[in-house]
CHARMM internal coordinates of N, CA and C (Angstrom, degrees):
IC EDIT
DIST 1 N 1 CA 1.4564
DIST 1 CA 1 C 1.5239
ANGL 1 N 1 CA 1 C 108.28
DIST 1 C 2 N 1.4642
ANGL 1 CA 1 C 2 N 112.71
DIHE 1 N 1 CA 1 C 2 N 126.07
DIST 2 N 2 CA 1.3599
ANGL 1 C 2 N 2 CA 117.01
DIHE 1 CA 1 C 2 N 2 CA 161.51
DIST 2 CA 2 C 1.4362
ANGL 2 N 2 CA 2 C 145.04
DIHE 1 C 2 N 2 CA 2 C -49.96
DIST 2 C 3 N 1.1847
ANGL 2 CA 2 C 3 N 148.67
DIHE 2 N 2 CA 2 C 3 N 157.28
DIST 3 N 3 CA 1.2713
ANGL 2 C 3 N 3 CA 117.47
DIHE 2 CA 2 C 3 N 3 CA -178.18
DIST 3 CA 3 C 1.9536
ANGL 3 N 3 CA 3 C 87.45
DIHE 2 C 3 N 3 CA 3 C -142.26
DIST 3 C 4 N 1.2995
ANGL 3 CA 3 C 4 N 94.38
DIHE 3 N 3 CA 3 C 4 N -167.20
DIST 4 N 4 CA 2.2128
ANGL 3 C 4 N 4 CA 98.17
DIHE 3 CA 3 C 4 N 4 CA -161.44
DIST 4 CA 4 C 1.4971
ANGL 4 N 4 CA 4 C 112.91
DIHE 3 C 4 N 4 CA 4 C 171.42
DIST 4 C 5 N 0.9444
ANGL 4 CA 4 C 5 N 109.69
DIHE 4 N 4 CA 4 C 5 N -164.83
DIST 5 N 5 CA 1.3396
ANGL 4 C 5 N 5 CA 128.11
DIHE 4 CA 4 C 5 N 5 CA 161.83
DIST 5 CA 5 C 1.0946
ANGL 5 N 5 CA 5 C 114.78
DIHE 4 C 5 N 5 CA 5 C -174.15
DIST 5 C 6 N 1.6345
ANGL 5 CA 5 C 6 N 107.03
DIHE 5 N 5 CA 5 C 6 N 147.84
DIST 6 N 6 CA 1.6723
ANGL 5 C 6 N 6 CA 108.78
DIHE 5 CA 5 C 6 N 6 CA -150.56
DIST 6 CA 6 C 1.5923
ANGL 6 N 6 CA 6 C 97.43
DIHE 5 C 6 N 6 CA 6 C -89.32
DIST 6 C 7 N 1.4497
ANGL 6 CA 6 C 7 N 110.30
DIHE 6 N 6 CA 6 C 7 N 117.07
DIST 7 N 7 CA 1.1039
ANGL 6 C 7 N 7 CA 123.23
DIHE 6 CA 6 C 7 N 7 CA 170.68
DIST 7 CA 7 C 1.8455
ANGL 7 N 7 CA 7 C 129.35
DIHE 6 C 7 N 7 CA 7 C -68.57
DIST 7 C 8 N 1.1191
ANGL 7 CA 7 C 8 N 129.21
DIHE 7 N 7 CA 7 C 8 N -35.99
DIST 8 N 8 CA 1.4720
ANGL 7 C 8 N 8 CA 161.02
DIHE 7 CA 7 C 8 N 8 CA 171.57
DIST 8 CA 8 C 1.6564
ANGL 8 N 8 CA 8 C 125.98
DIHE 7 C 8 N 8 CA 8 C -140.28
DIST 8 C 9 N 1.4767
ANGL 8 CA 8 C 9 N 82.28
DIHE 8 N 8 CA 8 C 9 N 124.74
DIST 9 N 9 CA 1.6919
ANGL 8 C 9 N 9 CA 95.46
DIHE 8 CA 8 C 9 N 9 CA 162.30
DIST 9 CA 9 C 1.1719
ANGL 9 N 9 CA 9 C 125.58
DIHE 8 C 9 N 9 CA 9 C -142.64
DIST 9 C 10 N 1.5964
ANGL 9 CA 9 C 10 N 114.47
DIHE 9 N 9 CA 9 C 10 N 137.01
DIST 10 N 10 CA 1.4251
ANGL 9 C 10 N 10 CA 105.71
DIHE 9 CA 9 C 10 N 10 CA -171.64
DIST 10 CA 10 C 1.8814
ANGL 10 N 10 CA 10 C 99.44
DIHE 9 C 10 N 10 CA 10 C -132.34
DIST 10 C 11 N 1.8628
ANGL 10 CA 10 C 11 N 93.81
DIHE 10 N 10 CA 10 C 11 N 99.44
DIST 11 N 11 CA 1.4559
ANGL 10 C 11 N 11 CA 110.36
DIHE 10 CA 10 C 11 N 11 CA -177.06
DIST 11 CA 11 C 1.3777
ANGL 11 N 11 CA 11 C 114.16
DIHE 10 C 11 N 11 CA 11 C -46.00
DIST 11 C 12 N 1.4932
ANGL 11 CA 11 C 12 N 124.58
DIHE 11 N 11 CA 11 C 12 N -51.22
DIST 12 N 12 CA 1.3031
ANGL 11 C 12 N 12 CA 106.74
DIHE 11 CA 11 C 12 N 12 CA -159.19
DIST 12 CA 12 C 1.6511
ANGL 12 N 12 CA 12 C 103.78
DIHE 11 C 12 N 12 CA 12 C -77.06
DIST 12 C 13 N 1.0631
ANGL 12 CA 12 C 13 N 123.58
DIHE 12 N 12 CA 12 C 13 N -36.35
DIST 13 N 13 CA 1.8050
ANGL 12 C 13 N 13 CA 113.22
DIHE 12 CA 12 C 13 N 13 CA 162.80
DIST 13 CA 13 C 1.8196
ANGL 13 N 13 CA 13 C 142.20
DIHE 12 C 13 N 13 CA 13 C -52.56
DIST 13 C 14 N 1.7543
ANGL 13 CA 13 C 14 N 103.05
DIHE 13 N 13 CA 13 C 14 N -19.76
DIST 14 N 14 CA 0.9937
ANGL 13 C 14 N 14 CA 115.35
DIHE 13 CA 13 C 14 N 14 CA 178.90
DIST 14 CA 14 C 1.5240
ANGL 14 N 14 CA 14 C 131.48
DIHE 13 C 14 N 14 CA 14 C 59.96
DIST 14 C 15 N 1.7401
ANGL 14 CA 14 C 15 N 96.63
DIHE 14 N 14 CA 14 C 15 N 44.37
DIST 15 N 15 CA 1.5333
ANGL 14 C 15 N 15 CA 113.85
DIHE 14 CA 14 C 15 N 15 CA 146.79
DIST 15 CA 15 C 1.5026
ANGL 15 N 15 CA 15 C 110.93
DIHE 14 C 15 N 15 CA 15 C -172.10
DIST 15 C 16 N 1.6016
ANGL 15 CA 15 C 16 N 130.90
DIHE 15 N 15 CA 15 C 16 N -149.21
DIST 16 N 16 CA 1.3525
ANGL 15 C 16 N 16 CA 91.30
DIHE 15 CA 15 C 16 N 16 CA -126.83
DIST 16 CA 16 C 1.8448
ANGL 16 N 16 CA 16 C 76.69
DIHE 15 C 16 N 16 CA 16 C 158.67
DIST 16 C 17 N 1.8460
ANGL 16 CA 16 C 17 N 121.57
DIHE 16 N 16 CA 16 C 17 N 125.64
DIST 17 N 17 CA 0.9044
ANGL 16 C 17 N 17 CA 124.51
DIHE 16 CA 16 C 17 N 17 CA -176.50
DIST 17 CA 17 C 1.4115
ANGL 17 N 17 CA 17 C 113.54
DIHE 16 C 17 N 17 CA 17 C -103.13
DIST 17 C 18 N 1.6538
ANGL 17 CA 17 C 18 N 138.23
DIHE 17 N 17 CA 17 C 18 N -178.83
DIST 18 N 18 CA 1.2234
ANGL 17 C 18 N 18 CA 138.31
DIHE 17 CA 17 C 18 N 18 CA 164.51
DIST 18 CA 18 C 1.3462
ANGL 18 N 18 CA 18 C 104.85
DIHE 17 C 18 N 18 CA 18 C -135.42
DIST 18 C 19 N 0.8677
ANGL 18 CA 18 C 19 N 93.03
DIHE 18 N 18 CA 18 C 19 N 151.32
DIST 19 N 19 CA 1.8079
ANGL 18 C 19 N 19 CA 108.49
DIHE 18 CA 18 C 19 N 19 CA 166.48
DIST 19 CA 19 C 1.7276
ANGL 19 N 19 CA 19 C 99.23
DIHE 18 C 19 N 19 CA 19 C -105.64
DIST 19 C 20 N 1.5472
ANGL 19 CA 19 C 20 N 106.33
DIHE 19 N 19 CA 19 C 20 N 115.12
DIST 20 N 20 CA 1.5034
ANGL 19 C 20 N 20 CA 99.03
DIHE 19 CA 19 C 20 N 20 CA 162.70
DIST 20 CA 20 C 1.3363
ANGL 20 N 20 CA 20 C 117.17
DIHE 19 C 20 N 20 CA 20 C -107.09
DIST 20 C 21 N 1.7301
ANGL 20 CA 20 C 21 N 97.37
DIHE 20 N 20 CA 20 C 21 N -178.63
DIST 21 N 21 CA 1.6303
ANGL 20 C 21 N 21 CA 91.36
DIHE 20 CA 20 C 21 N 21 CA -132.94
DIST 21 CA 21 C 2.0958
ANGL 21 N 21 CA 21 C 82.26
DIHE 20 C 21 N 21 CA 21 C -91.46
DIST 21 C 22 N 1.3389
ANGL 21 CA 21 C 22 N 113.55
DIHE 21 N 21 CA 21 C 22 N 62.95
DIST 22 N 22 CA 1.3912
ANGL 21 C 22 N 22 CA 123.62
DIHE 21 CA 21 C 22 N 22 CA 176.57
DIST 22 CA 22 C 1.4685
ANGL 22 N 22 CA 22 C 119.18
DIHE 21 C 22 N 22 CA 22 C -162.49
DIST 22 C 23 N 1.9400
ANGL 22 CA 22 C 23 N 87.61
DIHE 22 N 22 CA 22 C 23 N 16.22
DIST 23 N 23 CA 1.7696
ANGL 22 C 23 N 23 CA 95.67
DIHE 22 CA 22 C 23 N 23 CA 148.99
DIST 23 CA 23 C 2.0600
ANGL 23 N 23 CA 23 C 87.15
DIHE 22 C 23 N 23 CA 23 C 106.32
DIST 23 C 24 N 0.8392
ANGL 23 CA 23 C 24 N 119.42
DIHE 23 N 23 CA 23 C 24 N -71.23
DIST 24 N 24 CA 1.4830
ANGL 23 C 24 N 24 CA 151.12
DIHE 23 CA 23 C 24 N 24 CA 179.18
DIST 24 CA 24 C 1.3870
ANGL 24 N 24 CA 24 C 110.89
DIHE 23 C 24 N 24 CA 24 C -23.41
DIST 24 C 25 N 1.1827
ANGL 24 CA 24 C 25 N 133.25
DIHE 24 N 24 CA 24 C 25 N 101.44
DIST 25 N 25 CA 1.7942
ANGL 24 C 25 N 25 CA 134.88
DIHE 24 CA 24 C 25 N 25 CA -172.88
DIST 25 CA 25 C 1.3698
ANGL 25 N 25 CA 25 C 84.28
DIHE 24 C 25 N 25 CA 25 C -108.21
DIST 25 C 26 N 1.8936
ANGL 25 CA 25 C 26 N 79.93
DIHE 25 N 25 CA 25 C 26 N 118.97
DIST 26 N 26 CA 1.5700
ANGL 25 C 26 N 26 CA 108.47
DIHE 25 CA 25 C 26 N 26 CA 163.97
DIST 26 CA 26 C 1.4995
ANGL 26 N 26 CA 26 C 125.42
DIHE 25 C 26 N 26 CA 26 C -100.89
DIST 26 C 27 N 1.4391
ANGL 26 CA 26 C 27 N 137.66
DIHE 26 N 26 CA 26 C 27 N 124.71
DIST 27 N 27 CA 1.6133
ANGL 26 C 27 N 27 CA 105.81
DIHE 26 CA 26 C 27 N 27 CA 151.01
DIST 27 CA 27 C 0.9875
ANGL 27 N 27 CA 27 C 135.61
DIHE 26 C 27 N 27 CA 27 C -55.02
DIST 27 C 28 N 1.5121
ANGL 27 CA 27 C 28 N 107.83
DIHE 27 N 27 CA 27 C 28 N 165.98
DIST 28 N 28 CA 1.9853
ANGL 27 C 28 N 28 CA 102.22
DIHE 27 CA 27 C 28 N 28 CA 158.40
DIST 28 CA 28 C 1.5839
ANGL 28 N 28 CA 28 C 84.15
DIHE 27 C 28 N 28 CA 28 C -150.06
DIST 28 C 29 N 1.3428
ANGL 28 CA 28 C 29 N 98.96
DIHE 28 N 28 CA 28 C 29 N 163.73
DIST 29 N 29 CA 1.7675
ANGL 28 C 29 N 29 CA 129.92
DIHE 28 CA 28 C 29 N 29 CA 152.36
DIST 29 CA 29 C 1.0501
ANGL 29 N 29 CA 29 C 117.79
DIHE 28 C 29 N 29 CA 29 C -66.47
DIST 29 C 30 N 1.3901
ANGL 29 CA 29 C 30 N 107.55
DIHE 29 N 29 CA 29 C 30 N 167.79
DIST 30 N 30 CA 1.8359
ANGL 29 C 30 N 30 CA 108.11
DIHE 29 CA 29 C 30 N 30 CA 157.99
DIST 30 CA 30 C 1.6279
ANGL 30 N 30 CA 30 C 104.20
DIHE 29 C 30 N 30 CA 30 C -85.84
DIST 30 C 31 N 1.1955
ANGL 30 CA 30 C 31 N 123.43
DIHE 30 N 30 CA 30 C 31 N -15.88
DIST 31 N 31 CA 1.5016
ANGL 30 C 31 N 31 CA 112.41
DIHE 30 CA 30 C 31 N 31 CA 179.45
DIST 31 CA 31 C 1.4250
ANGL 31 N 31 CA 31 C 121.43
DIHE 30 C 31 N 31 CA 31 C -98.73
DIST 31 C 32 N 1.7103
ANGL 31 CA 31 C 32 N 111.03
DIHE 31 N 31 CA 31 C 32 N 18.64
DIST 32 N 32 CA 1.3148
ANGL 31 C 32 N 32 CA 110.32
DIHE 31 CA 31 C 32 N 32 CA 156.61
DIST 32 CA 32 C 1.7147
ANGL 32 N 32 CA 32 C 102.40
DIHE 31 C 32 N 32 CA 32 C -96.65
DIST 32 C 33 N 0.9433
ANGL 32 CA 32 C 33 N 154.04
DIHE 32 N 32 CA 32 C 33 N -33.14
DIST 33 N 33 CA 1.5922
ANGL 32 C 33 N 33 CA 155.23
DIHE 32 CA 32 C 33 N 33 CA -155.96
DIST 33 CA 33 C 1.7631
ANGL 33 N 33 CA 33 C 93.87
DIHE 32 C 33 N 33 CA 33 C -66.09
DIST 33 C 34 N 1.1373
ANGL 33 CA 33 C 34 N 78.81
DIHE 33 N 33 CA 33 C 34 N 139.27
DIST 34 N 34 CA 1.7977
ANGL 33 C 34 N 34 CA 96.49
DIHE 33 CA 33 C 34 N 34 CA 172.44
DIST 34 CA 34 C 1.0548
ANGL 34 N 34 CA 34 C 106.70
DIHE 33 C 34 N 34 CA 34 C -153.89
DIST 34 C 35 N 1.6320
ANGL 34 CA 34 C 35 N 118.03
DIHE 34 N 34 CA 34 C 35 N 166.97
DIST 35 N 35 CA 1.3133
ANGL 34 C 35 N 35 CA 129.76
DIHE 34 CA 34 C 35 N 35 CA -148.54
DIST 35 CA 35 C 1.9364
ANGL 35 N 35 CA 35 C 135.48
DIHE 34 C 35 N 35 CA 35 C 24.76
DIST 35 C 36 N 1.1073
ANGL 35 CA 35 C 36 N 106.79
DIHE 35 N 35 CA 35 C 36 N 45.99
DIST 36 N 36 CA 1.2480
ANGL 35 C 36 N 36 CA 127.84
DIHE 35 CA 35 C 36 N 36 CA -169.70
DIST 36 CA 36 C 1.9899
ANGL 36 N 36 CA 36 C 104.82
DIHE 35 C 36 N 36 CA 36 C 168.36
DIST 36 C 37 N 1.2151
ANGL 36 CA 36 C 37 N 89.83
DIHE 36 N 36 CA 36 C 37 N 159.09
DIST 37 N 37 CA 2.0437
ANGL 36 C 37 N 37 CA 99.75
DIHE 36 CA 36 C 37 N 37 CA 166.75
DIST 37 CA 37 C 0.8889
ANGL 37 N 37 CA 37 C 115.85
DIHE 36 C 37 N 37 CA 37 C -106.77
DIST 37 C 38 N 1.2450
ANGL 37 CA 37 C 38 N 103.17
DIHE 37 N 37 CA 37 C 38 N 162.75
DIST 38 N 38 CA 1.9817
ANGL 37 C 38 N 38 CA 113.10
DIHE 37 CA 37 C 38 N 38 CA -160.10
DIST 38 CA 38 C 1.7309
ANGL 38 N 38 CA 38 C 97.13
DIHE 37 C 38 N 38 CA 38 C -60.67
DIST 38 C 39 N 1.4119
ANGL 38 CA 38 C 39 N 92.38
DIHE 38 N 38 CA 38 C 39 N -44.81
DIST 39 N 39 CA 1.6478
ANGL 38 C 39 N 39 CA 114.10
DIHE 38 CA 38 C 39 N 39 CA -159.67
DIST 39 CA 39 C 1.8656
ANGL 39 N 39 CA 39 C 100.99
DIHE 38 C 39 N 39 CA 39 C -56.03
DIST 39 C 40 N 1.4997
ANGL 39 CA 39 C 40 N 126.36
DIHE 39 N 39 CA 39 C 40 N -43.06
DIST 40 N 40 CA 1.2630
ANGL 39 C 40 N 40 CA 108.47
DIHE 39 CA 39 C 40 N 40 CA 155.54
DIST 40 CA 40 C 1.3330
ANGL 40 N 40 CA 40 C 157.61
DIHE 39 C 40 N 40 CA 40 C -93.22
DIST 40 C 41 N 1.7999
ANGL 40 CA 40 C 41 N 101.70
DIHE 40 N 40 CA 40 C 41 N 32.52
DIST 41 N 41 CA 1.1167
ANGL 40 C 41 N 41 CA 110.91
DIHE 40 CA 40 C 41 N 41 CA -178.28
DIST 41 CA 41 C 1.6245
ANGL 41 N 41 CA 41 C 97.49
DIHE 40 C 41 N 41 CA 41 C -97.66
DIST 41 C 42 N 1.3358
ANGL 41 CA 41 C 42 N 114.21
DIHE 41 N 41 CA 41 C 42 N 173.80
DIST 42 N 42 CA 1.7013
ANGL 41 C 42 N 42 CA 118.70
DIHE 41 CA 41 C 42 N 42 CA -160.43
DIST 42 CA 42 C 1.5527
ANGL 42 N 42 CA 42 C 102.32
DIHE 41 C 42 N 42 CA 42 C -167.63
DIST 42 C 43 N 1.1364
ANGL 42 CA 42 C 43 N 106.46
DIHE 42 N 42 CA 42 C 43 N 144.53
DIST 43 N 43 CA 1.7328
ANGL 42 C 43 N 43 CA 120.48
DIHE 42 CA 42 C 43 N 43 CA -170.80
DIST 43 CA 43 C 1.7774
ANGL 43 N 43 CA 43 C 104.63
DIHE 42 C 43 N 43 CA 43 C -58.64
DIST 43 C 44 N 1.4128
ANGL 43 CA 43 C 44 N 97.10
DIHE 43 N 43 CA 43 C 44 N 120.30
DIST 44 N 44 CA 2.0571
ANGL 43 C 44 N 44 CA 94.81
DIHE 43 CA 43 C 44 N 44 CA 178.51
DIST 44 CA 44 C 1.7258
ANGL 44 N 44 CA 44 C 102.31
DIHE 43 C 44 N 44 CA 44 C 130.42
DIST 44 C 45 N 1.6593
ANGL 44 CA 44 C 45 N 89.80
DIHE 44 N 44 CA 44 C 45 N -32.50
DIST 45 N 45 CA 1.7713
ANGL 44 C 45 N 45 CA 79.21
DIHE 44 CA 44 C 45 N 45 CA 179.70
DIST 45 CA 45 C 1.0668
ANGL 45 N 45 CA 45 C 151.40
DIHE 44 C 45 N 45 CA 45 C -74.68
DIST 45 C 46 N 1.3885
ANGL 45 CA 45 C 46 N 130.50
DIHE 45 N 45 CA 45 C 46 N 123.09
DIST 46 N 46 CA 1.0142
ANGL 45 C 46 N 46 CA 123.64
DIHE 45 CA 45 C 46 N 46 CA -164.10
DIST 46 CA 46 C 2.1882
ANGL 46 N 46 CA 46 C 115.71
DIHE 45 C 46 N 46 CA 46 C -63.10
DIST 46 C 47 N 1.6909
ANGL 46 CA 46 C 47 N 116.91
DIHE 46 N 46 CA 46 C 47 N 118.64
DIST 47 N 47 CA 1.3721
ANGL 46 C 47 N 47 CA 106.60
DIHE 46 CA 46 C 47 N 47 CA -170.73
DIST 47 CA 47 C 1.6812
ANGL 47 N 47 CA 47 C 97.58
DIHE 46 C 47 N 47 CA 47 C -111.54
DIST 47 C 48 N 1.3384
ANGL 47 CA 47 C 48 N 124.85
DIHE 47 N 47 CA 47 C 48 N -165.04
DIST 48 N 48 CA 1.4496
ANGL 47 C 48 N 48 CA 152.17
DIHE 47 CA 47 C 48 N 48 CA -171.74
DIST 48 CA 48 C 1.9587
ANGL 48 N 48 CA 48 C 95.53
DIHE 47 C 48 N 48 CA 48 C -150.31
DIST 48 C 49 N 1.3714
ANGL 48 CA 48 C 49 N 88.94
DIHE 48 N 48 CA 48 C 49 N 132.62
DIST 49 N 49 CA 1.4317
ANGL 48 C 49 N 49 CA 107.93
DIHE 48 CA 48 C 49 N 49 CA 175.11
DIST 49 CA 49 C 0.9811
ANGL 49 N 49 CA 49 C 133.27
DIHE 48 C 49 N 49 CA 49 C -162.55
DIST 49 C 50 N 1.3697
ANGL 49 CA 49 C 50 N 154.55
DIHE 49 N 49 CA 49 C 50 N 152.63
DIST 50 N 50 CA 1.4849
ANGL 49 C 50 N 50 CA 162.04
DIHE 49 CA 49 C 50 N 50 CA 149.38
DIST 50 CA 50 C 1.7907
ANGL 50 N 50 CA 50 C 104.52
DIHE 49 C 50 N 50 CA 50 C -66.97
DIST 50 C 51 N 1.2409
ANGL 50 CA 50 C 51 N 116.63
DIHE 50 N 50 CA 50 C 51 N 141.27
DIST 51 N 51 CA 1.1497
ANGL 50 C 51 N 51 CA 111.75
DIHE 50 CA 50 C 51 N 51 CA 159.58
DIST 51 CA 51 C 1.6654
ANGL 51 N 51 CA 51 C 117.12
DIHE 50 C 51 N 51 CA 51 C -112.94
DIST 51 C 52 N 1.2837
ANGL 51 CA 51 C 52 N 145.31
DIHE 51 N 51 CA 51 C 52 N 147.40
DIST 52 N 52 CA 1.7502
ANGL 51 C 52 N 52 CA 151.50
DIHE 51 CA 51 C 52 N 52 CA 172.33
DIST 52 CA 52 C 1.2465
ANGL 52 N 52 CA 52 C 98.72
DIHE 51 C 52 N 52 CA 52 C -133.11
DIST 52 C 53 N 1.5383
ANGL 52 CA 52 C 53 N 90.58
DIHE 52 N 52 CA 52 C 53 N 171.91
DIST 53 N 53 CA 1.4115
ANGL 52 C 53 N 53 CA 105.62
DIHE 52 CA 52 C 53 N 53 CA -172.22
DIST 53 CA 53 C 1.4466
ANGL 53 N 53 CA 53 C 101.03
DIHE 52 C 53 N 53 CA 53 C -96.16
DIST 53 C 54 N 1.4781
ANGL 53 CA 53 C 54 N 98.70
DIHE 53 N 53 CA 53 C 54 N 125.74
DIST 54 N 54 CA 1.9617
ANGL 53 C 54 N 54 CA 101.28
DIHE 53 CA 53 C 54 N 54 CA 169.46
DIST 54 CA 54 C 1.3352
ANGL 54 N 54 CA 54 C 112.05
DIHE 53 C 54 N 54 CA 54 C -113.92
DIST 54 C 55 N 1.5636
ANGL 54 CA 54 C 55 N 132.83
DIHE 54 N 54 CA 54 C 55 N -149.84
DIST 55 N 55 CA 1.5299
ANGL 54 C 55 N 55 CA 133.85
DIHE 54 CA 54 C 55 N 55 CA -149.04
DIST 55 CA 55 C 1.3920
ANGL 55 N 55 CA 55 C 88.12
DIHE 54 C 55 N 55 CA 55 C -92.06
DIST 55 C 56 N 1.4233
ANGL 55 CA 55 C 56 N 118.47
DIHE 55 N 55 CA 55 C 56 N -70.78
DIST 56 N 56 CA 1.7360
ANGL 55 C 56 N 56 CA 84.49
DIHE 55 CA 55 C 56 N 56 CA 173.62
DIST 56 CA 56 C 1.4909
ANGL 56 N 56 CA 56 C 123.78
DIHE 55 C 56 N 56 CA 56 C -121.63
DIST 56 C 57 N 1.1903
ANGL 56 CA 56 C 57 N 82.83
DIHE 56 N 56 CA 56 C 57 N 84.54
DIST 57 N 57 CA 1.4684
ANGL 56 C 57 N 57 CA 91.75
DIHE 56 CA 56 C 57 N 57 CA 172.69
DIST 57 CA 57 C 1.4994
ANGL 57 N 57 CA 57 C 133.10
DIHE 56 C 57 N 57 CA 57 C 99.65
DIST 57 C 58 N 1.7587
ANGL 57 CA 57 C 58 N 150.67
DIHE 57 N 57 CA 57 C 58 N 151.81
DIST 58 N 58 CA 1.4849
ANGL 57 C 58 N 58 CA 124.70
DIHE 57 CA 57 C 58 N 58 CA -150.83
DIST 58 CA 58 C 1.4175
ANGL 58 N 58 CA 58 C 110.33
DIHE 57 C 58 N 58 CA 58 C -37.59
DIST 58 C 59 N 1.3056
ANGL 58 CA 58 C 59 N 92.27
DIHE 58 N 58 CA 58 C 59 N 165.81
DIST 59 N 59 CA 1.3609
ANGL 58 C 59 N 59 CA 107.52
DIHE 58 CA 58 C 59 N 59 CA -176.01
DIST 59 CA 59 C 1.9196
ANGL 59 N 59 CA 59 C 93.51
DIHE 58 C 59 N 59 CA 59 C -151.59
DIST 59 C 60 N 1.4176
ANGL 59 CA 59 C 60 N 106.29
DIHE 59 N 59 CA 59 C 60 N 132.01
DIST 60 N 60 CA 1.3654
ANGL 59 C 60 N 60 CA 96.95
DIHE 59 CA 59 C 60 N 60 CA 177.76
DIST 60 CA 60 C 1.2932
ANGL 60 N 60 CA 60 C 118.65
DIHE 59 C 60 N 60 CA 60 C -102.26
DIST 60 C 61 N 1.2885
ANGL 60 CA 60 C 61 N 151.93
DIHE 60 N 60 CA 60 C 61 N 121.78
DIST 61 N 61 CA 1.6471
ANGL 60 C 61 N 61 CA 165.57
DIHE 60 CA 60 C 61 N 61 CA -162.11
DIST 61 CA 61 C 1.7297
ANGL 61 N 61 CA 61 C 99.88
DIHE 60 C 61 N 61 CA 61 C -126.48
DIST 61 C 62 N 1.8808
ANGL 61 CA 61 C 62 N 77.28
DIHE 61 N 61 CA 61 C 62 N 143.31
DIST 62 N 62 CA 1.8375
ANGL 61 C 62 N 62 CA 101.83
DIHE 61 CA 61 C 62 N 62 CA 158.30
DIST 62 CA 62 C 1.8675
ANGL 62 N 62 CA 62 C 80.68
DIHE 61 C 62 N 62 CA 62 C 90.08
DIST 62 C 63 N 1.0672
ANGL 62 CA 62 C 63 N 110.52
DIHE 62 N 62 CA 62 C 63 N 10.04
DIST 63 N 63 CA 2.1490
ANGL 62 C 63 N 63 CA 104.74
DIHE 62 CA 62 C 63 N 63 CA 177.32
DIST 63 CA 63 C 0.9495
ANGL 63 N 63 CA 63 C 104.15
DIHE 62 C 63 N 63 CA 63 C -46.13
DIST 63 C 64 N 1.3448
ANGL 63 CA 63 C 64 N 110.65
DIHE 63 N 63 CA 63 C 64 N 112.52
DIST 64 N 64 CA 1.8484
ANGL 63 C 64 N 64 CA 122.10
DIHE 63 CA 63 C 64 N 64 CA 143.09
DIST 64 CA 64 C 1.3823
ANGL 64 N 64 CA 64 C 129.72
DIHE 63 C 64 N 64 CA 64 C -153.10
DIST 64 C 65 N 1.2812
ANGL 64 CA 64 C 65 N 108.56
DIHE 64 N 64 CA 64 C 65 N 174.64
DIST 65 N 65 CA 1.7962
ANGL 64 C 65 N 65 CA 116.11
DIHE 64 CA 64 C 65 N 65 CA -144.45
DIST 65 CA 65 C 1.9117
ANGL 65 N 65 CA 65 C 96.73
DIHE 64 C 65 N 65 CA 65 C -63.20
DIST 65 C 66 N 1.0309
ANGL 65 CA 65 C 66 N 109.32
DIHE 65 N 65 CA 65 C 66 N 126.17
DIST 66 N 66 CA 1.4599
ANGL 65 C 66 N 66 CA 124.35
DIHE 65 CA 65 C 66 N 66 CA 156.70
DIST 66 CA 66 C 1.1456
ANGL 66 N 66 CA 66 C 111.87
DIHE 65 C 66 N 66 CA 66 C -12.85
DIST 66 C 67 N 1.7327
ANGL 66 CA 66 C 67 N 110.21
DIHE 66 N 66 CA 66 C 67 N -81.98
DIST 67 N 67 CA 1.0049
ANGL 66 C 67 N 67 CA 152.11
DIHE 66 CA 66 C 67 N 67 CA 177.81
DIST 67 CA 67 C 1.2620
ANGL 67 N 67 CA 67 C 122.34
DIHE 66 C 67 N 67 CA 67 C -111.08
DIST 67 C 68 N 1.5604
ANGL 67 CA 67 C 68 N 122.33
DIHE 67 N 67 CA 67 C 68 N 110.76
DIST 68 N 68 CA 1.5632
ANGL 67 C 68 N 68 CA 125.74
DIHE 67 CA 67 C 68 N 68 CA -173.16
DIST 68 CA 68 C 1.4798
ANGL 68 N 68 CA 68 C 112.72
DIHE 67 C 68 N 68 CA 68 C -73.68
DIST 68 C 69 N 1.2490
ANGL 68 CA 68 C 69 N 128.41
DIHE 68 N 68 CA 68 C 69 N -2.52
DIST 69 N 69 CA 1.2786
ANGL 68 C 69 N 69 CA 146.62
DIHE 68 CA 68 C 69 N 69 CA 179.31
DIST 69 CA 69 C 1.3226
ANGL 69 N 69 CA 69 C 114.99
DIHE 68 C 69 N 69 CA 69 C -90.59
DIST 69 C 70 N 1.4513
ANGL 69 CA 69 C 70 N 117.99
DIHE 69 N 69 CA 69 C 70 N 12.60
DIST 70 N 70 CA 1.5387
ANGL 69 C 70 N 70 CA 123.83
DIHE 69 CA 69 C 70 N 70 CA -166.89
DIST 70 CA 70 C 1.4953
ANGL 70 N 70 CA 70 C 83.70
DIHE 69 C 70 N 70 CA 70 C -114.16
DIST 70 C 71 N 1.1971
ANGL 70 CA 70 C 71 N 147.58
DIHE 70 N 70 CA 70 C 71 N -40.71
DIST 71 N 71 CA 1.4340
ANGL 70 C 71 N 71 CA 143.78
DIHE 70 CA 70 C 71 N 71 CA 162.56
DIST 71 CA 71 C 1.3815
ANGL 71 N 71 CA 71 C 135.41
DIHE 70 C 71 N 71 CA 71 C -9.62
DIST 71 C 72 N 1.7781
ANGL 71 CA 71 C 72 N 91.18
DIHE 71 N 71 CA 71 C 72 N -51.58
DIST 72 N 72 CA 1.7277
ANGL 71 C 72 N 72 CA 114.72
DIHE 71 CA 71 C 72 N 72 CA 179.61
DIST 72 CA 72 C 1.0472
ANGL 72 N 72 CA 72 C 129.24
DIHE 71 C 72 N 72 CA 72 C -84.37
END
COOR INIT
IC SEED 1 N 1 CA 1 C
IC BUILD
């Protein structure tokens, strides 16, 4: 599993890039994020992810918070 921090998000479109921590800016959707909503994740956070291959190009799935303590 990958790890990052979400570098960009752009709410009204519903996804939102990372910088992982291996240099490499990934996208994601809002319909890869789990255990949390798209709507409270925010640029800085540290996430957990899988990356696959999408239409163009990685795409990171299964996003969620590093640390659930980054919330509070």
């Amino acid at each position: 599993m990958a790890t990052g921090k979400i570098k960009r998000m752009v709410q009204e479109r519903g996804f939102g890039f990372i910088s992982a921590d291996d240099g490499r800016e990934i996208f994601f959707h809002r319909s890869g994020v789990e255990g949390t909503t798209f709507e409270a994740l925010r640029e800085g956070l540290r996430v957990a992810f899988e990356v696959e291959k999408g239409q163009k190009g990685p795409r990171a799935v299964h996003v969620h918070l590093a640390e659930a303590a980054q919330l509070s």
